[in-house]
Structure formats: structure tokens, C-alpha cells
N, C-alpha and C positions, 0 to 999 in steps of 0.2 A: 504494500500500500504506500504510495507516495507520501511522502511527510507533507501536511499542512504547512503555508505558509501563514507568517503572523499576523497578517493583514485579518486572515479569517478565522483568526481566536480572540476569545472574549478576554480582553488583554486590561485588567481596569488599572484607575490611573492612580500611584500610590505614591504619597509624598514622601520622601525622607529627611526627618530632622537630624540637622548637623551636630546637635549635641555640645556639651563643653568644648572648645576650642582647647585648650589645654590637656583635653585628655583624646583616647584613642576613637571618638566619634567618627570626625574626619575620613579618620585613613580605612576605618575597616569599613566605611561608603566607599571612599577611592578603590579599596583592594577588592572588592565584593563586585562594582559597577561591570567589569570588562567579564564575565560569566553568563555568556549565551544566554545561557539558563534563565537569569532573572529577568533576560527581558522576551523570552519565549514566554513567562508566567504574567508579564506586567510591563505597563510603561510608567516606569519610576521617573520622580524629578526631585531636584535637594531643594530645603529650604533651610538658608542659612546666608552666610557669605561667601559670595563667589571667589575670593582673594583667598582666604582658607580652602576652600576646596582647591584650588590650582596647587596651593600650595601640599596638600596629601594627594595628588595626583604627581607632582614632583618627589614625591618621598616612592610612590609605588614604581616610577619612572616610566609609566605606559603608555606615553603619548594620549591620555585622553583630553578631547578638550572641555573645556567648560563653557557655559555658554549662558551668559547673564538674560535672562525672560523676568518678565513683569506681571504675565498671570498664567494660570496652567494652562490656558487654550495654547498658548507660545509653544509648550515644551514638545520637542520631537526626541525623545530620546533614543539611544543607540548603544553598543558597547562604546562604541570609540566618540560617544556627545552623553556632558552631562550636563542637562537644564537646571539650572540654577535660582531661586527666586531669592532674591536678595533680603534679608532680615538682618536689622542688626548695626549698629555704626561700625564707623572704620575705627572705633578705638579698641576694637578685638583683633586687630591686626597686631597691636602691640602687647596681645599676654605671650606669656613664658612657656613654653613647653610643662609643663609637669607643674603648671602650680594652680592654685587655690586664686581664682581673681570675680572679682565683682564685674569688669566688664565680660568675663565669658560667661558667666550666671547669666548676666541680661540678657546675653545675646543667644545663649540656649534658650532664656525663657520666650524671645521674641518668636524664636522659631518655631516652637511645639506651639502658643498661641496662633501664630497666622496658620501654621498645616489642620490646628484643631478649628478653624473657623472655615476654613476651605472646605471639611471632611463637612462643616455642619450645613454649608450651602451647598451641598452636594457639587463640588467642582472639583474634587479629585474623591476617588469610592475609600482608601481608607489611609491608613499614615502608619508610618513605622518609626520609631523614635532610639538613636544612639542615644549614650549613655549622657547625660548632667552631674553634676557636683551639688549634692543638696548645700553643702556649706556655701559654693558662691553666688548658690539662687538668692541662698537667705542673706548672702552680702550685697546682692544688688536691690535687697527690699522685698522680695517676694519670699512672702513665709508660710509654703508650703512644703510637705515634709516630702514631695517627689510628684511623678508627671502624673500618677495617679488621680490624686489631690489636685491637681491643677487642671485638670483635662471635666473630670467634675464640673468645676467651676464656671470651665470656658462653655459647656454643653448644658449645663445649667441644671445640675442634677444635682439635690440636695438630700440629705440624710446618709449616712453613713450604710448603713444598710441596703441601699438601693444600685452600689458598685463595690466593685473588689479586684483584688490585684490575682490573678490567675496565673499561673507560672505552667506551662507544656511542653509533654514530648512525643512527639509521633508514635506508633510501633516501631518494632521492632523484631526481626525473627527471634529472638530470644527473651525479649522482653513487652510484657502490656497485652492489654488484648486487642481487639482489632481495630479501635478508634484513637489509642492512643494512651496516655495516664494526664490528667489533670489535675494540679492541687490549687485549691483557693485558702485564702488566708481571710481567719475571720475579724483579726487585728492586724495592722501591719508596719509602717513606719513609725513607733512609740515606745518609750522606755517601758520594758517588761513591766512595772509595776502601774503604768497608764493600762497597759494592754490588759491586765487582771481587772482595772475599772472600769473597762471599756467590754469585760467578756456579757453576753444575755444571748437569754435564749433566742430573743430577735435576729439579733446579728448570727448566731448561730443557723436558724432556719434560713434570713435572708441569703446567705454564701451557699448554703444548701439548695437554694432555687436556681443560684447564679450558674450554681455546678452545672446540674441539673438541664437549665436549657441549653447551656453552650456545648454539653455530650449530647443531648439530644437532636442537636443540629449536624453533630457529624457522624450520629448511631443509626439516626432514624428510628432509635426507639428510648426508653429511659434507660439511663444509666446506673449502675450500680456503685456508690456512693459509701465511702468509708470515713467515719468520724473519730478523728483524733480525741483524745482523751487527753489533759492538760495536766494532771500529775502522775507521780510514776505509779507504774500499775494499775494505774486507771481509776486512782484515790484507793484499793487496796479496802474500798467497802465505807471510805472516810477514814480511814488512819489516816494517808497523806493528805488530806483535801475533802471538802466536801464539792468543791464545781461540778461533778460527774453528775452528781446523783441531784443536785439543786438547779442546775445551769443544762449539763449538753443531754443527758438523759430525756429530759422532758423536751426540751427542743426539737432531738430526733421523734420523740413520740406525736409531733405537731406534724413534725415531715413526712411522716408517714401515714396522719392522716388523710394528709393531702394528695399524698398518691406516690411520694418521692423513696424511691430503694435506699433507707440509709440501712447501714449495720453502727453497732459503736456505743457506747464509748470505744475507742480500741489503742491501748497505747501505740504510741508512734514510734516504736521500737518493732512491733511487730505488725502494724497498718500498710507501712511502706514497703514491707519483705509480701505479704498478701498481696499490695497490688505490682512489683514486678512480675509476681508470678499471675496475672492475671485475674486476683480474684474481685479487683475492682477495677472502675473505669476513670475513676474522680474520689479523691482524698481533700475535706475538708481541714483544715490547721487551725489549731487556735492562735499561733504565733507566728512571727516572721520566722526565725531559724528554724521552728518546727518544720517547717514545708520548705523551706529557703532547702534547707543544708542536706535533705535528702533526696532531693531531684537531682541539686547539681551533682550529689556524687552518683545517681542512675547518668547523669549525660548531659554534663556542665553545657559542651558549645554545643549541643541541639534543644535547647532547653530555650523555651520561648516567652516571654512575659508577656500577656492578654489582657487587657482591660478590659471588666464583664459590666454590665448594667448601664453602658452609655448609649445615645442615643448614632454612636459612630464606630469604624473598625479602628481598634491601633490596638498595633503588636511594639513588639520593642525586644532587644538583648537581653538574656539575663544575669550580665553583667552591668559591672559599673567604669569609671572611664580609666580605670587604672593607669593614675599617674606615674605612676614609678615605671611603664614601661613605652608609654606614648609619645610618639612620630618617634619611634627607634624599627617601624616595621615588623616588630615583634608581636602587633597586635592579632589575634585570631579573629578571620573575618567569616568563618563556616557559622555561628547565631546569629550576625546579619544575613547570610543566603537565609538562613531557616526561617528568619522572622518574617523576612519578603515573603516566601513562599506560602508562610502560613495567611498573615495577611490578603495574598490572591487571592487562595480558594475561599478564605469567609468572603472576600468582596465579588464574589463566584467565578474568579478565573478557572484556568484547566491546571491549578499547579500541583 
């Protein structure tokens, strides 16, 4: 069968934020751009500055050019053209490689705002966002604890309950079952001790629901749902804790009124060993490192970060902009393919 050409695939049009300028944002757009691949799936364009992007196309040294556009309808993209929407002043041309500065917070924050208003006028189908520095968001005045929190805002979606940070990994021949493994977090950027004032059985169910339709959009049917438990053993009946049996217990038993497959409490010690092998499709977490720190060690650079409950698609790395190794080319650009890709197919490409 002849290969399709791209003219006749449903190719949607996916913004990418440039990210902190001081960390590896940039380059793993520049290193990721020239891969057939992403733009067999999509027709990507950056939003950031075009002066930094040339400059992590000169670090990758692959002759691509850049190409400064003023709204998406401009952007023709290609491996070797990358349309550019300019955000951001030129005083981010003067941060430091590898440091903490308040003009690259701004200029991250400009970007993931103009791609999230683009996504809400439907002028590009969804956005994919490199890494930020929450410290120099918070130094350029915006005091949000990540693009989570701020993409909320921008979409205009209030309650805490009503979105959540999703972290994914595709299958795998050896790992997940057929749609993939999904963890949501039911707390997320806040000191452990906000995070235990912040736990209810709301927030519980609502992350429960968020699982719930985002597996059920790539199952086609519900998904089988595993709920972390917040102390060890799973409070041990209330030695260590009462949350289980006050808090995520009853939660799950709402969820299941509703029609939603949870199991759980179930420590997160042995929730995550169940669903590599299968036995679930989507892992609930009551904390950040609870779900954080066991996906990355299932499949750090395939591992996707999905904002659930918005009224828009974005995916994003689930990394951060690691300063200690940025524009040294050391950056791994295989979570940027993955995030594009996953991005496509929610915005219903063929990827």
C-alpha cells in the first residue's frame, strides 16, 4: 500500500512553549523538530523567542531555520522551518545559561499564556509545554506553583477539584495493559503538610473522575482504577493514620456509586507493582512523589505530563528544565517526541 502523503492526514496544529530560557526547553524543541515523525503526526509551531530558538538550533547545528510568524494561520512548518510566534522581550536574550532569572520566568510565563489562549480560540487544536523554573515564575510576579495552576486560570476553570496534573505512559510489550498506565495526583505542587490539609474525599473522587474519562477516551470502555492509600500499610486498620478509613475509603465508596472501577485503599508500595503488571489502567496518588517517583522509575523519558479537567489539550515533559545540564546538548529530547505525539492523537491526529 503506498504511504499517505501528509497533505491527506489529519495533521492538527500544536503549539510548543519554549519554556525557561535558561534551562533545556529550547534545545530539546530544536533536537526533537528535524524527526519526520513529529511532523507526519502534527504541524507544530514555537511560541516563545525567535532569537533563543536560533540560538538551540545552533547548539543542535542542523541547519534548521527559524522563521519569525505573527499568528498561526502564518506557520508552514517542516523539519528543516520552525515557525516561531514571538513572546516575550528581548531582555531574555540576556539570561545565563543554567541560572534562576526573573526575565526567563516572564518570558516562559508569556509563552504558555499566548499558546493557552490560542488552544482557547481554537487557533491551534492543543499545546505542548517545555519545562519552567517555578522559582523564576515566582520572581517575575506570577505566583503560581506550575503551568498546571496557571493554564486553570488562563481557561478559566476554578476549584481545585475540577483539574489535575496526570502524569502517562503508553504500553508497552512488557508493561500496562492495553491503553497505557495513568497516575493523577490528588494534591500536587504543596508542602507535604498543605497536601494532608488539602486531602477530602472530594478531591479524592474528583481525580477519580478525571482518571476515569481520560482512560475512557483511549479504552473505549471504563477503566480500572487503583487508589493509593496515604500511610504505610494503608493506616494498618488506624495505627499509622486514620485518612484511609475517614478520607479515601469513603471516597472510593462514592466512586463506585457512580459507576467508577476503583479498588483501594492500596499502598503505593504495592499499587504500582499491580498496575505494571496490568492489573490497573489508572493509579490515583494522594501526593506528588507518591505518583511522581514511581512512573519515572516505570519510564522516566516516555512519561508524559497531561493536564485533565480543562477546557483544552496540553501535554508537557515530565521533566523539569535541568539547569545543571542545559545548552550543553546533553538534554534528552525522546519526552518531547512522546508528549507531541501524545498531544496529536487527543487533538485526533493519526499518531
Amino acid at each position: 500500500m503506498p504511504k499517505r502523503s501528509r497533505s491527506k492526514r489529519r495533521r492538527p496544529l500544536i503549539a510548543l512553549t519554549m519554556g525557561d530560557a535558561a534551562g533545556v526547553g529550547p534545545e530539546i524543541i530544536a533536537g526533537s523538530w528535524p524527526e519526520t515523525v513529529v511532523h507526519d503526526w502534527c504541524r507544530p509551531l514555537v511560541a516563545g523567542h525567535p532569537e533563543v530558538m536560533r540560538r538551540a538550533v545552533a547548539l543542535w547545528q542542523t541547519g534548521v531555520e527559524v522563521v519569525e510568524i505573527h499568528s498561526p494561520s502564518e506557520a508552514r512548518p517542516e523539519p528543516g522551518v520552525i515557525p516561531c510566534l514571538r513572546c516575550g522581550g528581548d531582555d531574555v536574550l540576556d539570561v545565563a545559561p543554567g541560572t534562576i532569572d526573573p526575565r526567563a520566568g516572564q518570558a516562559a510565563f508569556d509563552a504558555v499564556v499566548t499558546a493557552g489562549r490560542l488552544a482557547m480560540a481554537g487557533e491551534v487544536d492543543a499545546m505542548t509545554t517545555a519545562p519552567l523554573h517555578k522559582k523564576a515564575l515566582r520572581q517575575a510576579g506570577h505566583l503560581y506553583p506550575g503551568h498546571t495552576e496557571l493554564l486553570a486560570d488562563v481557561c478559566g476553570v476554578s476549584g481545585a477539584e475540577q483539574f489535575a496534573m496526570m502524569l502517562y505512559l503508553a504500553p508497552t510489550d512488557a508493561m500496562f495493559g492495553p491503553a497505557g498506565l495513568a497516575v493523577v495526583h490528588v494534591t500536587l505542587h504543596v508542602a507535604m503538610a498543605q497536601a494532608l490539609e488539602q486531602l477530602s474525599q472530594e478531591a479524592v473522587v474528583g481525580r477519580a473522575r478525571l482518571a476515569d474519562h481520560f482512560m475512557a477516551r483511549l479504552m473505549g470502555s471504563r477503566p480500572r482504577i487503583g487508589v493509593c492509600a496515604l500511610n504505610p500499610h494503608a493506616g494498618e486498620g488506624g495505627l499509622f493514620g486514620d485518612e484511609e478509613q475517614r478520607i479515601i475509603l469513603p471516597a472510593i465508596e462514592r466512586g463506585r456509586a457512580e459507576g467508577l472501577r476503583l479498588e483501594g485503599p492500596i499502598s503505593s508500595d504495592a499499587v504500582f507493582i499491580q498496575a505494571r503488571e496490568g492489573r490497573f489502567d489508572a493509579v490515583v496518588a494522594m501526593y506528588h512523589d507518591q505518583g511522581h517517583i514511581a512512573l519515572k522509575l516505570l519510564g522516566m523519558h516516555r512519561a508524559v505530563n497531561v493536564t485533565l479537567g480543562l477546557p483544552i489539550i496540553r501535554t508537557s515533559v515530565a521533566h523539569g528544565t535541568a539547569l545543571d545540564i542545559a545548552w550543553t546538548r546533553r538534554a534528552e529530547t525522546g519526552g518531547m517526541i512522546e508528549a507531541i505525539r501524545v498531544a496529536s492523537r487527543l487533538a485526533g491526529g493519526n499518531a
